[in-house]
N, C-alpha and C positions, 0 to 999 in steps of 0.2 A: 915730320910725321905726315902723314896721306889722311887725305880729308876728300869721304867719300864726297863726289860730285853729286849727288844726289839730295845730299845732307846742305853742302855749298848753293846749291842753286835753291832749296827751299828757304835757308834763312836769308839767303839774296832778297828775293821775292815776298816773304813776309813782313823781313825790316823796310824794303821800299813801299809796297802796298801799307804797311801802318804810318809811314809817314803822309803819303797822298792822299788814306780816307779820313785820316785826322783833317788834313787839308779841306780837302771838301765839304765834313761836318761844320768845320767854324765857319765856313764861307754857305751855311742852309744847302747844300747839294748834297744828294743821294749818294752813298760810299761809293756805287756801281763805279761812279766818273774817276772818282779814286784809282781803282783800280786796273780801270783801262788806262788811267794817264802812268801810274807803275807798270804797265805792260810798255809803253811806249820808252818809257826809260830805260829799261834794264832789257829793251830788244834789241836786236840786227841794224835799224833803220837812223837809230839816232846816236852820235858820237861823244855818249858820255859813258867814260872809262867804268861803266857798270855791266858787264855783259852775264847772260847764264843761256845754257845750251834748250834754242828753242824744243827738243827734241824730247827731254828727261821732262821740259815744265809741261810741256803738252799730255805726256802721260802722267803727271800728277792733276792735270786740270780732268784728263776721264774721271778719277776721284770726286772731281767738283760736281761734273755731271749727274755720276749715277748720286751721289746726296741730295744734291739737290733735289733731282726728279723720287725721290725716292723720299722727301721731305712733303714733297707735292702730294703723292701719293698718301700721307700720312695725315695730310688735311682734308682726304677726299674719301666720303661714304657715300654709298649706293640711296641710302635716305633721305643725303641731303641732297643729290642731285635730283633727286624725284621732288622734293619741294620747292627747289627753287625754279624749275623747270617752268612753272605755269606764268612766272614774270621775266624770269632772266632767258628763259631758251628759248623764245623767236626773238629778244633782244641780241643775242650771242650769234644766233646764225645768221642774222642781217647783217652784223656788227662784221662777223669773220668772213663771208665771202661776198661784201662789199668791199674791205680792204684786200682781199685776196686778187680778186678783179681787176683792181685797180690799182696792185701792185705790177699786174701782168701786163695791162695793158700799158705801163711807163715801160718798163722792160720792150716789150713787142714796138714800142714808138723809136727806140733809142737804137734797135736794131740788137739786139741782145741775143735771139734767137730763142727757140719756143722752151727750152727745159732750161736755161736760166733765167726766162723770164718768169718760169713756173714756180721757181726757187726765190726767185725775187716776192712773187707775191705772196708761198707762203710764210715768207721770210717776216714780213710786217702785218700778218693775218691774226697775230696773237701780242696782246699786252702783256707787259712785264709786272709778273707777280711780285718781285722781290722792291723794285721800284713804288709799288702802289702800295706796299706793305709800310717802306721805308716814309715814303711820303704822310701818309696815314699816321705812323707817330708821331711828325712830325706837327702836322695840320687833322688834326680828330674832325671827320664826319658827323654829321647826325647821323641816327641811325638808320633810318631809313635808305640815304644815299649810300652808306656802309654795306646795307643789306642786297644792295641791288647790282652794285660795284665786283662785291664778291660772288655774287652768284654768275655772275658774266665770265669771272673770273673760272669758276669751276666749271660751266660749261666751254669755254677756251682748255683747259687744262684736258678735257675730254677730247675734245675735236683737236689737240696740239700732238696728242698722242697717235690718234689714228695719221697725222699728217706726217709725224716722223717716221712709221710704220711706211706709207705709201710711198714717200718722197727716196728713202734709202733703197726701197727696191727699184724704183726708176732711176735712179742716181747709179744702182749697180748696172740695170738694164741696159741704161744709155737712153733710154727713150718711153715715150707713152703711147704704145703700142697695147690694144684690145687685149692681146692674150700675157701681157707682163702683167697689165696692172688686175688684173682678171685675178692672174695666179698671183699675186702680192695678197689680195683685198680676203680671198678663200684659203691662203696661210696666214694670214694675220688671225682671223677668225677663229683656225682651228686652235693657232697659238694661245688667244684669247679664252676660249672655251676649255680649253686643258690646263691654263694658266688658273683661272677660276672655281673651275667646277672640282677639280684636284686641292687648290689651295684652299679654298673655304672650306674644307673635311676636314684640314690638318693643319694649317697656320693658325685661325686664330684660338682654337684649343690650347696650340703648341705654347703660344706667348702669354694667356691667360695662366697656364703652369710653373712660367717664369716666372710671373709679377707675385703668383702667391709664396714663392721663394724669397720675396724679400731680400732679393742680391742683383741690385741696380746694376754691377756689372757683369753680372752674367745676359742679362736682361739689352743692353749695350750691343754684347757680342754676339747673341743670339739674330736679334734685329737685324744689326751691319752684316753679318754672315749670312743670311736669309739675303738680302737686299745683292751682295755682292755675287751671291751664288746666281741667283733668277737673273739678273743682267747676263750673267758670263752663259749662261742658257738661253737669253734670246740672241748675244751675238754668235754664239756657235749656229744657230737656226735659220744668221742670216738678217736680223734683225739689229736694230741701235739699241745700245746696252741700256738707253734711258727708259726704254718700252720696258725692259723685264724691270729695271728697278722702280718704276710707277708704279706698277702689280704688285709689285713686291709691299709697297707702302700702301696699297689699297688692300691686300689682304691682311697686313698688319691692324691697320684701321677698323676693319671691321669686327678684330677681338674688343672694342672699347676700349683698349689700351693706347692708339694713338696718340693721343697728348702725353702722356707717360714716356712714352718713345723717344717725341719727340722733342722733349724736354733733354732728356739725355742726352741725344746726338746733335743737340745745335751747336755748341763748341765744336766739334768736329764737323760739320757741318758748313758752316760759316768759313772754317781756315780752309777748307779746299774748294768753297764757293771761291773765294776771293785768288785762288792759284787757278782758278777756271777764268777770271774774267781777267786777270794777268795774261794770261795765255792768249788773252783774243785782243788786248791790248797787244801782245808784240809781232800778234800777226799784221799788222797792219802798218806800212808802206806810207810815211807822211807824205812823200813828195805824190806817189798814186793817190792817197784821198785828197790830197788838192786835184791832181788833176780831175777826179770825178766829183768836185763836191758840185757844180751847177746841176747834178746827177742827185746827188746829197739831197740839197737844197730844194728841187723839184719833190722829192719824195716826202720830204717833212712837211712839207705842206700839201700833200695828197694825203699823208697821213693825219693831221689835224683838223683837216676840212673833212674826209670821212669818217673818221670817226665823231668827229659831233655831228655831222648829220645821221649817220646812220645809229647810232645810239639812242642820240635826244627823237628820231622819230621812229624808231621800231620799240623805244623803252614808252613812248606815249601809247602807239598804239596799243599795248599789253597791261594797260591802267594804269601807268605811274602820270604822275601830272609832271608838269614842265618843268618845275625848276627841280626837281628829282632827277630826271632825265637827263639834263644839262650837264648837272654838277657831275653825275655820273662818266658822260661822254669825254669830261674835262680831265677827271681824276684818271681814266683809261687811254689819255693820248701819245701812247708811246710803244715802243718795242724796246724786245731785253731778250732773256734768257732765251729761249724759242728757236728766234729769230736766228743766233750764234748758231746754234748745234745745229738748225739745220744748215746754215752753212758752212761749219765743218763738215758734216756729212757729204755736201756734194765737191767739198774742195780737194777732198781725201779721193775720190773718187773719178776725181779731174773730169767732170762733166760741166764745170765752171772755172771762171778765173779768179784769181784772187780780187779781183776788183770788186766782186760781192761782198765779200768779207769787210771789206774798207770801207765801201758805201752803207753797210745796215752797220757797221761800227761807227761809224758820222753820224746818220739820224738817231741812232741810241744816244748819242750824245745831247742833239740837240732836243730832242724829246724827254728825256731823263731833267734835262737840265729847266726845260719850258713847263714840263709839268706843278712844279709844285708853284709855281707862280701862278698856273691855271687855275688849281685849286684852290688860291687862298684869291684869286678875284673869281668864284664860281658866283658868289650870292650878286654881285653887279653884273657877272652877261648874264644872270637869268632875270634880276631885274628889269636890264636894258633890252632883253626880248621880249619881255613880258610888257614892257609899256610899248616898246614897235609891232604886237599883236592885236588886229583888229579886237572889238568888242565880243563880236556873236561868236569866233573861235576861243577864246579865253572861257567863255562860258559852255561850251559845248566839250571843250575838253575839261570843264572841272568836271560836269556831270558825265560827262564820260566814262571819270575815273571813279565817281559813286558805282555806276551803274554795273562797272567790271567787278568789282569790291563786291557788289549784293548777291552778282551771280557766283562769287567763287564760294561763299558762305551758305550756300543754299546746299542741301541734299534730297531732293526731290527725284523724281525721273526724270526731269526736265533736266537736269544737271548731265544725269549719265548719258543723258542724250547726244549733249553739245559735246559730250567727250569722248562718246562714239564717232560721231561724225568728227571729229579733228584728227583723229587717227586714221580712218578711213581716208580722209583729204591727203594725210602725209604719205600712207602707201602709194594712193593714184599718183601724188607730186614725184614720190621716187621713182615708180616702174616708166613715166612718163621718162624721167632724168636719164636710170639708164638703158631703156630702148635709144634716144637720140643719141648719147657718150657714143655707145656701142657701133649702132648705125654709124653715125661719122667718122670714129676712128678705123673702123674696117671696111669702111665706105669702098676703098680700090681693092682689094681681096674682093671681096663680096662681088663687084661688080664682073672684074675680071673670070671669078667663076662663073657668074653667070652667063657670062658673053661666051663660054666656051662651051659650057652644054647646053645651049637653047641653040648653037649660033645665033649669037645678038650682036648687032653690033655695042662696042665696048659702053659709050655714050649712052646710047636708051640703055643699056642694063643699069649703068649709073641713076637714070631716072627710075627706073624700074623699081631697083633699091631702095632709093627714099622714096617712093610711093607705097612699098611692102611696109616700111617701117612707119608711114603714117596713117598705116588701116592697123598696125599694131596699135599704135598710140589711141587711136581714136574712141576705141571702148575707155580708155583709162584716163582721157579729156572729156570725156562727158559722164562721165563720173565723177571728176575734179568739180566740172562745172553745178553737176549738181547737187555736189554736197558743199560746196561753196552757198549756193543757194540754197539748202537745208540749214547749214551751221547758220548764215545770217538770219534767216529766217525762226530759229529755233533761239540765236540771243536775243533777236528784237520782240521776239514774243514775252520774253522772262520783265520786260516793265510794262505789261500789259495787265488789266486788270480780268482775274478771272470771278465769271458769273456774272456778266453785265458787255454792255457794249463800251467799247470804248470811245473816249472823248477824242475831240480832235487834236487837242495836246497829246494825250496818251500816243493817236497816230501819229504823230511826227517825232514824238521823243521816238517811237520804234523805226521810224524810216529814218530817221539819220541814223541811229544805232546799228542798223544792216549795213547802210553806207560804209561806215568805220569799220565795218567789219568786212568790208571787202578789201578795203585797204589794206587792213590785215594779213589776209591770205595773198592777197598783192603782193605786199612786203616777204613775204616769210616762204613763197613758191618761187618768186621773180627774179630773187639775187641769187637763190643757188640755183638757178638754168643757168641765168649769165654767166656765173663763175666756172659753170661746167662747160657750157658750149663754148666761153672764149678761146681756149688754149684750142679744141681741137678743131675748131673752127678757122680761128684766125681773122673773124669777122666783128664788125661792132653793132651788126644789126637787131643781135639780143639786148644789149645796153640801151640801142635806140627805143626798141621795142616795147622796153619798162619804160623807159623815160615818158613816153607817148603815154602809155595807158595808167602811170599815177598823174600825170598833166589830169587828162580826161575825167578820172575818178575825183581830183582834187578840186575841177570846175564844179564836178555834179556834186559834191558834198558841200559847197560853198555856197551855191544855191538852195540845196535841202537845208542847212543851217539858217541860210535866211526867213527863210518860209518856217522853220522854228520858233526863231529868234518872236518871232511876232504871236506865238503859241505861246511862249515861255514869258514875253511879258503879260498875256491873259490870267498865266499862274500864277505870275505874283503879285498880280491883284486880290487874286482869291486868299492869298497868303495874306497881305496887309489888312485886308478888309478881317480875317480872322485874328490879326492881331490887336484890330482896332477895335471890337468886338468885347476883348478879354478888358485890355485897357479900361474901357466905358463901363462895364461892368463890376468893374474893383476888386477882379479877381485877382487874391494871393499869386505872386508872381511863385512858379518855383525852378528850382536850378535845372529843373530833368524836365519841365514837361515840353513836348513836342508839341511844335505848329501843329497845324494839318498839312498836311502830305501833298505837296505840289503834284500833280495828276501825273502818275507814270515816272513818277522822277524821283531818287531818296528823300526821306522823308527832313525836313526844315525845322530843325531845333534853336528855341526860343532862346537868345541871354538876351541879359540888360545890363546898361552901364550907370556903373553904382560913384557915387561920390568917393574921389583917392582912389580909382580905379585905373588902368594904364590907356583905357580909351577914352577917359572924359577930357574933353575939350581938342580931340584932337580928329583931325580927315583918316578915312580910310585909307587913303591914297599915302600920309602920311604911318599911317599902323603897318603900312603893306600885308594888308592883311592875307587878300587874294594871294599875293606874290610868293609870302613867307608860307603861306598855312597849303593854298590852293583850295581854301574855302571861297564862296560867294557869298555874299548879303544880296538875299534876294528880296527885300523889303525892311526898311525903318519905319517903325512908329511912332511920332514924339507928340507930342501936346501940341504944337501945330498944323499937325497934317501928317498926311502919311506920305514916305519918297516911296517910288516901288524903283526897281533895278539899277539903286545908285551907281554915277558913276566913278565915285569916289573922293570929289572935293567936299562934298558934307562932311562940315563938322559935327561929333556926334557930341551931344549932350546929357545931363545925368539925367535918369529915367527912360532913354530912348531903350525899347525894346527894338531888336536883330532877330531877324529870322535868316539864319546862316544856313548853307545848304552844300553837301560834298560826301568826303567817305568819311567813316568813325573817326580814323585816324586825323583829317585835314580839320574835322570837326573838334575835336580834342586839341590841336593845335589852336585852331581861333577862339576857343573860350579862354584859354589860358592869354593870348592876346586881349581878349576882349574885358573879361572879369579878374584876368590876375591868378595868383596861386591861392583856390578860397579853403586849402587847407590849414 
């Protein structure tokens, strides 16, 4: 009897893949490794009498693709990305072309040349969502580190799109050439805008029609037909079929029927996820990723070390406190799904070699495999950061992240202000961006024309050029610059008091406050020049360039913090002295009432510790209080005296009044440390 191949190689591949994700779950590792280790077995490269035809599995793993991305799509609204935006998206773009960057430049070191070293970088510019999901069952978040995790994640899933978009047309191109990526960036666009503005009139009506049908299978087919139609429409366009089926699960989503959806299709779903990471398991050459694992090996740890830096410090400056940011940077330290496609896209396309494929298939490994260990020691590296942090920065960054918290809760004009001019910053940052891309890539066009009709010689018209293109720039840098200097000046005004002069605390809580806030625009302008000018450049002197001027920023705020530091203990005198006040007084203690308001700074809410409470008899230092909450004590009052800015070995005793100072949320955390659950 004949037994379609087709049929043969799916149950090949299913029976193997269930025995190796079983494997992996009992041993705490994420299925993914499963199933790239099933690809390794039943491939070309290893000589066990299990073979199936690379050929048939690769076109059931496009299957994998378009679900998947079209499951992505399904978890992504236009809503939620505008809310998480104001925490997770200058964390996300710091995040994504810091590793981008610094993908390219191991690439460009190792002699890779410039469009696989492009591919290489955005090969590891994006985490792996099904990983972070897998591991997340496994070890549960607070919610906080949950909430900041996934919003990283859905600004990545945005920028992952646009980058397969970009990358298949250079991949088709051969090169990154001014007028390919030109015409990619304004058919993407158009793609997107007809994708959109056509689908939101008539998708999600269409699918709210189905569900009030009450026939889950029509509702199935409808979806996966929509989904499978918009893929096979953006590759006929020229496009990767995962862009139309993104769209496809973003217009699905926006009927409110997304979870409905996607409830449906995860059985089917998950089987041809799992024939997709099969498939990139058996592309992969054992004896080649030995030979490139020192290649491997180099990259996992540009990738571990970038991302917790540029996470844990572009996630502080945007008001999360520290051990928020950490545990985040930990939970994000890897590459997956992404990563693959677009290395199949440029291997299909033989703009690379297969040694790409083998190398982001090694560090998915090793990252897949390191992550969930990272997460379950997040609370001790943010401990063991948190005590090798000087004093005055641990304090500077709790009320830092008060300070961000009050401005985002306010709706005044003063608000719409800061949000005017952060917009206006990001246009000047982009036209800035691409005048210099554009200059530089068409830098010898450009110059050559011009040397032909001025007669120039070749050389000054080259000069000539970059000096056109920096009288361009230079309305739209001092613009940058001065709404740099508006937005900081317009946040450090918001903890200043109005109708009265302000105190010299008040001054310095706002002149560090600007500081940070230049940091900021630092952070969130500086990585994506670098990431932009490295490839067409080829030079490190934008990387230098940042490096220089957050050094310089980081001296001058480390001195503004000191010269605080000695403002913020005059505050919590005034703080002690009012709580010594109430004490001497015999005023009824109550659970809600507030200190007085450290000048310029969120306001210092009163507990006490009550006898059988979780804080009697024990050191702050031992509560971790700071650590766990990212609250401060910024004065104790007990019957012998008052501490003002302990520094943690007080033991606290029954009846000491706390004047704890941070955001609602770190506040809310430290009472329940402090007084317990008084429900």
């Amino acid at each position: 009897m004949h037994v379609n191949p087709f049929l043969s190689d799916l149950a090949i591949v299913l029976a193997v893949a269930a025995v190796t994700s079983l494997a992996a779950r009992l041993v705490r590792q994420p299925t993914i490794l499963g199933y790239l280790l099933a690809g390794l077995i039943v491939g070309p490269y290893i000589p066990i009498p299990i073979f199936v035809d690379p050929e048939r599995v690769h076109t059931m793993a496009e299957f994998g693709v378009i679900l998947v991305m079209f499951a992505i799509g399904l978890e992504f609204r236009l809503a939620r990305l505008i809310r998480v935006l104001p925490t997770a998206g200058l964390t996300g773009l710091v995040q994504m072309t810091a590793l981008f960057w610094a993908g390219y430049a191991v690439g460009d070191l190792v002699g890779w040349g410039n469009i696989p070293s492009l591919f290489l970088g955005a090969g590891i510019a994006i985490s792996s969502t099904m990983v972070v999901s897998k591991v997340f069952e496994q070890i549960p978040p607070t919610p906080d580190v949950r909430e900041l995790v996934l919003g990283v994640l859905v600004v990545q899933d945005v920028v992952a799109i646009l980058l397969i978009a970009v990358m298949t047309g250079i991949a088709r191109g051969g090169g990154l050439s001014g007028a390919e990526l030109a015409s990619t960036l304004s058919g993407l666009g158009a793609l997107l805008g007809a994708f959109v503005i056509g689908g939101m009139l008539i998708v999600p009506r269409l699918i709210r029609v189905v569900v009030r049908m009450a026939q889950p299978e029509i509702l199935v087919v409808v979806s996966v037909g929509l989904c499978f139609a918009m893929a096979l429409v953006a590759a006929a366009l020229g496009y990767s079929v995962a862009l139309g089926a993104f769209i496809a699960g973003v217009l699905v989503a926006e009927s409110g029927e997304g979870a409905e959806v996607e409830h449906r299709i995860q059985s089917m779903r998950d089987i041809f996820a799992a024939v997709f990471f099969v498939s990139i398991g058996m592309s992969v050459n054992p004896g080649s990723a030995l030979d490139n694992l020192p290649l491997a090996l180099l990259l996992f740890v540009v990738i571990v070390v970038m991302q917790f830096l540029s996470i844990t410090i572009a996630g502080v400056l945007t008001g999360n406190n520290v051990r928020r940011a950490i545990k985040a940077s930990l939970a994000l330290g890897q590459i997956g799904e992404f990563g693959f496609i677009l290395a199949g896209i440029a291997t299909a396309n033989g703009v690379v070699g297969p040694e790409l494929q083998s190398v982001l298939v090694t560090v998915a490994i090793l990252t897949a495999f390191t992550t969930p260990i990272a997460v379950r020691l997040g609370q001790r590296v943010a401990l063991a950061i948190d005590h090798l942090t000087p004093t005055r920065v641990q304090q500077l960054l709790s009320l830092y992240e008060s300070w961000l918290q009050r401005l985002r809760t306010r709706k005044d004009g003063r608000r719409a202000q800061i949000v005017r001019a952060i917009r206006v910053l990001a246009l000047d940052a982009a036209g800035i961006l691409v005048i210099l891309a554009v200059t530089i890539t068409w830098l010898p066009v450009l110059a050559q024309w011009l040397a032909v009709t001025i007669s120039l010689d070749e050389r000054l018209a080259g000069w000539a050029v970059g000096a056109i293109a920096l009288l361009l720039c230079a309305p739209l840098l001092v613009g940058l610059i001065r709404n740099a200097v508006v937005l900081s000046r317009l946040v450090a005004d918001s903890v200043l008091p109005e109708g009265r002069e302000p105190v010299a605390a008040e001054r310095g809580a706002a002149h560090v406050l600007g500081a940070m806030i230049y940091l900021a625009v630092l952070a969130g302008v500086g990585f994506p020049t670098v990431a932009v000018l490295q490839p067409v450049t080829g030079e490190l002197y934008g990387a230098v360039l940042l490096g220089v001027a957050f050094v310089v920023t980081g001296v001058y705020l480390w001195r503004s913090a000191g010269a605080f530091e000695t403002e913020l203990a005059s505050g919590a005198e005034r703080v002690a002295s009012a709580l010594a006040r109430q004490a001497a007084g015999g005023e009824a203690y109550q659970v809600e009432s507030e200190a007085p308001v450290l000048p310029g700074l969120a306001g210092t809410t009163a507990m006490q510790v009550t006898a059988g409470g979780p804080a009697a008899g024990r050191s702050l230092a031992e509560l971790g209080l700071r650590k766990s909450t990212g609250a401060n004590v910024i004065a104790i009052q007990r019957a012998a005296g008052t501490v003002v800015l302990p520094r943690g070995d007080e033991r606290l005793e029954v009846g000491d009044l706390l004047a704890v100072a941070g955001s609602s949320e770190s506040v809310a955390l430290a009472r329940l440390t402090i007084e317990g659950d008084r429900s």
